[in-house]
C-alpha positions as CSV (number, residue, x, y, z in Angstrom):
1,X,-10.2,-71.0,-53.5
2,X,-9.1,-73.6,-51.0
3,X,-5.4,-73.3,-49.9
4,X,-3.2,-76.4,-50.3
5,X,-6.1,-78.4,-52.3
6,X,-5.6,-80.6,-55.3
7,X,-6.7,-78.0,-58.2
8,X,-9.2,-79.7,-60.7
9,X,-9.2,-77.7,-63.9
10,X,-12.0,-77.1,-66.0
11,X,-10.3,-74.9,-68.7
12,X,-7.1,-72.2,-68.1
13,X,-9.7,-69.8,-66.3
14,X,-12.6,-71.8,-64.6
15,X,-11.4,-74.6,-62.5
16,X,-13.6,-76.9,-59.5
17,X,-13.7,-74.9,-56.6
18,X,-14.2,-71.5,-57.7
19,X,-18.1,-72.8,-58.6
20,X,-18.8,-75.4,-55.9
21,X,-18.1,-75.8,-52.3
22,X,-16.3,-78.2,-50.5
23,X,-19.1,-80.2,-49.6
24,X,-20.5,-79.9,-53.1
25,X,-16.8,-81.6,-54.1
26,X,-17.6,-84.4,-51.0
27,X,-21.0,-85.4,-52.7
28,X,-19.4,-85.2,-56.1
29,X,-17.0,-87.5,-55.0
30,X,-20.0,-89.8,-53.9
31,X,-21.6,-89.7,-57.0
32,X,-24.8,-88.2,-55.1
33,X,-26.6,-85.6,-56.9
34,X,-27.8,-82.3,-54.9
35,X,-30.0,-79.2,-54.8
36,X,-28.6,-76.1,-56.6
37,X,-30.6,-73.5,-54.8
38,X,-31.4,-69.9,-57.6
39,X,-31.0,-67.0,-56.1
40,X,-35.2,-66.5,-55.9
41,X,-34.5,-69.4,-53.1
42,X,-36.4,-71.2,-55.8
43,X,-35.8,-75.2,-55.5
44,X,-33.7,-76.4,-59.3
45,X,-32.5,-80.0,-59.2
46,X,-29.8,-79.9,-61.3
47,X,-27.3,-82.6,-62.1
48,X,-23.3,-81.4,-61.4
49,X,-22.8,-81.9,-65.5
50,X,-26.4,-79.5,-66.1
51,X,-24.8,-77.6,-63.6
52,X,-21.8,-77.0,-64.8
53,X,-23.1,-76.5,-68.3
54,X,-25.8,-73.7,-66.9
55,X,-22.1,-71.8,-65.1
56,X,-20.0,-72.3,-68.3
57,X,-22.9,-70.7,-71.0
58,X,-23.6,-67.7,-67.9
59,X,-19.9,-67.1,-67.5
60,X,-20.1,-66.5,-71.7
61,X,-23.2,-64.6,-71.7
62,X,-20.9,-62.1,-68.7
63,X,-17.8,-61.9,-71.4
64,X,-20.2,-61.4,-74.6
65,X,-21.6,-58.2,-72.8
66,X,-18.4,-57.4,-71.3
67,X,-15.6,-57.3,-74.4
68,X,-15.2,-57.5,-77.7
69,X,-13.8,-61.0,-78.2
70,X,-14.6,-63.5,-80.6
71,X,-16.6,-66.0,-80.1
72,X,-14.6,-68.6,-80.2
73,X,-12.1,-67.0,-77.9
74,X,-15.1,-66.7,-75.7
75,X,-16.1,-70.6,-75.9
76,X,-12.5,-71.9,-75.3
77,X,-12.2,-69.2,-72.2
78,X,-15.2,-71.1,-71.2
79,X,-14.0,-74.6,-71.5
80,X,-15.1,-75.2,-75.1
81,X,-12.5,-75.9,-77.6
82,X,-14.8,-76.9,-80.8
83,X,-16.7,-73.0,-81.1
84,X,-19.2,-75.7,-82.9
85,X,-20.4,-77.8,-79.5
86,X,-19.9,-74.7,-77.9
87,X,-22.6,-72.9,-80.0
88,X,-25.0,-76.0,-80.1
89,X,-24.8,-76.0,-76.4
90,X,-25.4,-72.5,-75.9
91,X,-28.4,-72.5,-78.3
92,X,-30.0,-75.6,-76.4
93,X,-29.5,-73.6,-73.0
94,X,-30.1,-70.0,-74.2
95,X,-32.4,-70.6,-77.0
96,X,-30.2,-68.6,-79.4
97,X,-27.0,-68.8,-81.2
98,X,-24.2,-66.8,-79.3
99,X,-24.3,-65.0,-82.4
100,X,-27.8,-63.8,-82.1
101,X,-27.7,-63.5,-78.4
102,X,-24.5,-61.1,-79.0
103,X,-26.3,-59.1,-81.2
104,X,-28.7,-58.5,-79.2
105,X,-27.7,-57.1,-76.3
């Protein structure tokens, strides 16, 4: 986090600058796109909304294997308030319902 910063929120538990840096916020500001490096050092050119979409269904996939909530208390921790766009997003990212993905791990 970056003291004494204007706080963007994403949802009550994910907000701007706990997934991007500040220069990721400067070329966000600019409307320029960037490289996203994987951790294989492996080039992805991701826009910041793919991006963002890619952290939100990760961060889901941590709490499904991690608690017992439900998950629609998991897609509006996320940032997802309709469980139903949250489960059609997760599906097109994941290539299962969170359902199915829950099940299993």
């Amino acid at each position: 986090m970056i003291p004494n910063q204007p706080y963007l929120i994403l949802s009550p538990y994910i907000a701007i600058y706990d997934i991007v840096s500040p220069f990721q916020i400067l070329l966000i500001s600019l409307g320029l796109t960037e490289v996203i490096y994987a951790p294989s050092s492996k080039r992805i050119f991701y826009s910041i909304q793919e991006y963002l979409i890619h952290f939100r269904v990760n961060k889901a996939c941590e709490l499904m294997m991690n608690s017992e909530l439900s998950i629609g208390d998991i897609s509006r921790s996320v940032g997802y308030d309709d469980p139903l766009l949250f489960s059609k997003i997760f599906k097109k990212v994941k290539g299962a319902s969170p359902k199915h993905f829950r099940d299993a791990i």
